[in-house]
C-alpha positions as CSV (number, residue, x, y, z in Angstrom):
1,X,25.4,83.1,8.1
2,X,23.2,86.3,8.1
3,X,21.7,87.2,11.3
4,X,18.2,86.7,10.6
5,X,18.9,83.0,9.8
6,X,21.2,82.5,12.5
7,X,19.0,83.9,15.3
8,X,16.3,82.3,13.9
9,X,18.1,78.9,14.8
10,X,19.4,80.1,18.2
11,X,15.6,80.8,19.0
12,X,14.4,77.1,17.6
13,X,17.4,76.0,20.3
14,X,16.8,77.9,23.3
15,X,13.6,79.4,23.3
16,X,12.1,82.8,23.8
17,X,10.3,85.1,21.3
18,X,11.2,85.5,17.5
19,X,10.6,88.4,15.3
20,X,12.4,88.9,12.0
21,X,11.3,90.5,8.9
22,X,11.9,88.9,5.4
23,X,13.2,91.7,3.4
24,X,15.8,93.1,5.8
25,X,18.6,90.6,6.7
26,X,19.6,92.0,10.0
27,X,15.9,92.7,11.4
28,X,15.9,90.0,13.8
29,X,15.0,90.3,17.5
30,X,14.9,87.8,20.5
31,X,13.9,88.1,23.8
32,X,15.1,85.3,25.6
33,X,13.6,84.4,29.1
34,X,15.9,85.1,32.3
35,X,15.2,84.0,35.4
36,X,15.7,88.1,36.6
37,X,13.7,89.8,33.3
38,X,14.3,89.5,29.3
39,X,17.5,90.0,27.8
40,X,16.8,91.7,24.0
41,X,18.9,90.4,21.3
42,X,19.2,92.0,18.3
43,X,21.7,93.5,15.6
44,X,22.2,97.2,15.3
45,X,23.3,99.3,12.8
46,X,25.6,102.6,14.7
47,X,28.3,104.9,13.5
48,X,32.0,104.4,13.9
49,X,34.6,107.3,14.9
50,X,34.6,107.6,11.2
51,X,31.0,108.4,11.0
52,X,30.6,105.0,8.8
53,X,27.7,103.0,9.8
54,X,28.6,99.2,10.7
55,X,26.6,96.4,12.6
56,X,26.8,95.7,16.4
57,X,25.5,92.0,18.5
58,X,23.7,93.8,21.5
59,X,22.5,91.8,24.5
60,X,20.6,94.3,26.9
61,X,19.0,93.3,30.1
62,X,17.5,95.9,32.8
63,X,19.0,96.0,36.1
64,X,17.7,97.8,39.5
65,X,20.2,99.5,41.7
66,X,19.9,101.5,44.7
67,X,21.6,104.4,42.6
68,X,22.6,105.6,39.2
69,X,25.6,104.0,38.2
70,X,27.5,104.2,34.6
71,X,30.4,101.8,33.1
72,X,32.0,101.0,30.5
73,X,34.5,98.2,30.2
74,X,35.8,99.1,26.4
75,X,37.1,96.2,24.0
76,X,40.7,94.7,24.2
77,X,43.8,96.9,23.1
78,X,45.9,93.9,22.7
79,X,46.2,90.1,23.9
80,X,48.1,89.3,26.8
81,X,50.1,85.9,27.3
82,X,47.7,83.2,28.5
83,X,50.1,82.7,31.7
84,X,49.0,86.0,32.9
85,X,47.3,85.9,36.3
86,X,44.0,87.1,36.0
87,X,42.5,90.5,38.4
88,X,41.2,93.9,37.7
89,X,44.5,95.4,37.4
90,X,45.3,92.6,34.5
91,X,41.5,93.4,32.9
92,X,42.1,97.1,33.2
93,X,45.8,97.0,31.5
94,X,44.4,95.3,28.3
95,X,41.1,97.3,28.0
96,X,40.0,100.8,28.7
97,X,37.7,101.1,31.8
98,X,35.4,103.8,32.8
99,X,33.1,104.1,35.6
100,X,31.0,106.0,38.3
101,X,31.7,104.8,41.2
102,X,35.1,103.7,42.2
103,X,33.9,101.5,45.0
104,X,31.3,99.1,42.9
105,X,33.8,98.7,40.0
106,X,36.2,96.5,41.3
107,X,33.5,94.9,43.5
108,X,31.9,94.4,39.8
109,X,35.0,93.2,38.1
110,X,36.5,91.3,40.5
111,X,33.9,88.3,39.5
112,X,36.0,85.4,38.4
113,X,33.0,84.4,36.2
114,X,32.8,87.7,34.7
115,X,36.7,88.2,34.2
116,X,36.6,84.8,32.3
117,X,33.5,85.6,30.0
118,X,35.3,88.9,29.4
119,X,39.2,87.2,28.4
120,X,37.2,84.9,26.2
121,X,35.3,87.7,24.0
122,X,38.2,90.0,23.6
123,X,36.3,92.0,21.2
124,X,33.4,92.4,22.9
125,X,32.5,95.5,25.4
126,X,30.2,95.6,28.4
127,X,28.3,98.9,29.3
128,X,25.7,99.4,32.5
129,X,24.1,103.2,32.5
130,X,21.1,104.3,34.1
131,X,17.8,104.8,31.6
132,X,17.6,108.5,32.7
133,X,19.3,111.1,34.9
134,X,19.1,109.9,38.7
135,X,17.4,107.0,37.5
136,X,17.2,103.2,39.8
137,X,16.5,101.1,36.4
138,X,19.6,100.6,34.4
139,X,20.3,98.9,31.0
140,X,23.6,96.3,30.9
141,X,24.4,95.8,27.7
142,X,27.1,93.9,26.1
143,X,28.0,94.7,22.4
144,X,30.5,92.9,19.4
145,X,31.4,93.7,16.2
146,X,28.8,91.8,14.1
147,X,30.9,92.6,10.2
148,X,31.7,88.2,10.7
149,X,27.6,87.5,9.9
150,X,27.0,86.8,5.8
151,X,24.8,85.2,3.9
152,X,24.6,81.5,4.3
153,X,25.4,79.0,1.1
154,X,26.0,75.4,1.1
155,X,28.0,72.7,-0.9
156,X,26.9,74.3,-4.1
157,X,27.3,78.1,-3.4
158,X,23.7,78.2,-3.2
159,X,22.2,80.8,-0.7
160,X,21.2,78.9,2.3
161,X,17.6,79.7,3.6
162,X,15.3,77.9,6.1
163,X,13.7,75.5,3.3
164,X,18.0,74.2,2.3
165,X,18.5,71.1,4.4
166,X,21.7,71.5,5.1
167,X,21.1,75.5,6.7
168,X,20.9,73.8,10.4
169,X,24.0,72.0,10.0
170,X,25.7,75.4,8.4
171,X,24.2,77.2,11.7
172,X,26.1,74.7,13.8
173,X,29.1,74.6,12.1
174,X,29.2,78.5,12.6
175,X,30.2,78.9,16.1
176,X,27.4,81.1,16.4
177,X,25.6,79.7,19.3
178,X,28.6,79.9,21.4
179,X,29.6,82.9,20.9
180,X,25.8,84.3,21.6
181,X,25.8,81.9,25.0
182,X,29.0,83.5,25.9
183,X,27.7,86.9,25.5
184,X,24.4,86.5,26.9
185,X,26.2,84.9,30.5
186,X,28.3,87.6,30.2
187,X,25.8,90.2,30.3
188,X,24.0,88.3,32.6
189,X,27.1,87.7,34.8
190,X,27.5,91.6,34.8
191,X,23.5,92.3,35.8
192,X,23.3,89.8,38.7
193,X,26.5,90.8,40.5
194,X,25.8,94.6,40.0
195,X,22.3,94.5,41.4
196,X,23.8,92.7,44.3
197,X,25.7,95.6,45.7
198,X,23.7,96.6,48.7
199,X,23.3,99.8,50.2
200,X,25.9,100.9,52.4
201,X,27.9,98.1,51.4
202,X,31.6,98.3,51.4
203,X,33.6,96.6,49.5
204,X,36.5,93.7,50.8
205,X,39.9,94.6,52.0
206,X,41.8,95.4,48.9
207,X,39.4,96.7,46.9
208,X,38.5,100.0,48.1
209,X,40.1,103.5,46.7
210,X,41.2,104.1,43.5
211,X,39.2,105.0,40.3
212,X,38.8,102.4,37.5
């Protein structure tokens, strides 16, 4: 399914605001109500390491913190077995991790919630950075690959738009709204236990030293 269409019936399922244009496929934005401020859905269009432009899911929520903080918790490298105990060492071997603060990162990551939201999108990234230099306010954002999204046709090979019957049932059959339910917690999951980090707060036995 395209984007436009698919967010379209993610919006008629859980609410929020809808904005979408009819010429460009990929146009469509939600802002979904959170109990902690908006999260902006949308579909980007950014340049590879190649310099080739491809498309991007982005889930975005603001986030206040006592100081500026920047992460980045970079795609999977590979799959591990699904025996493997889970922990930030385990998320930090199979993706690349970059931070700010050595101290909030594996306060950050050490969310069981979090760690499962993350072994279930393997392809997916999650990236908190302040909106300026020295800034409180910070963006989370969690980001996929979006290359998956095409144009919807049923039975016939006919292009599927809002007016075919069977587009809601293609829109279900997709997967899509589970994926996007996965991502939004997880950029929720990321925003609600950063922002909890209190000042002067140290972080459990264990977790303390070390960059990630």
């Amino acid at each position: 399914m395209n984007w436009n269409d698919s967010l379209y019936w993610y919006w008629r399922e859980r609410g929020g605001e809808f904005f979408a244009s009819m010429v460009w496929k990929d146009s469509g934005l939600l802002f979904l109500d959170m109990p902690m401020g908006p999260a902006l859905i949308q579909c980007e269009l950014v340049p590879g390491r190649s310099g080739m432009l491809h498309r991007e899911i982005a889930i975005t929520l603001r986030a206040s913190m006592e100081q500026p903080y920047y992460l980045i918790v970079r795609r999977e490298r590979f799959s591990g077995r699904e025996d493997e105990e889970s922990g930030v060492f385990e998320l930090s071997v199979r993706r690349n991790i970059r931070s700010s603060d050595p101290a909030r990162t594996p306060y950050l990551l050490q969310n069981p919630r979090l760690q499962e939201l993350l072994r279930a999108e393997p392809g997916a990234w999650l990236q908190i950075s302040p909106l300026q230099t020295g800034a409180q306010e910070h963006l989370v954002s969690v980001r996929k690959d979006a290359e998956h999204l095409e144009e919807s046709v049923d039975s016939r090979g006919r292009a599927a738009g809002r007016d075919v019957p069977n587009q809601r049932k293609l829109y279900a059959e997709s997967g899509f709204r589970e994926q996007m339910d996965g991502l939004v917690e997880m950029a929720q999951t990321a925003r609600d236990w950063a922002s909890l980090w209190p000042r002067g707060h140290r972080p459990p036995d264990g977790m303390q030293g070390g960059s990630a």
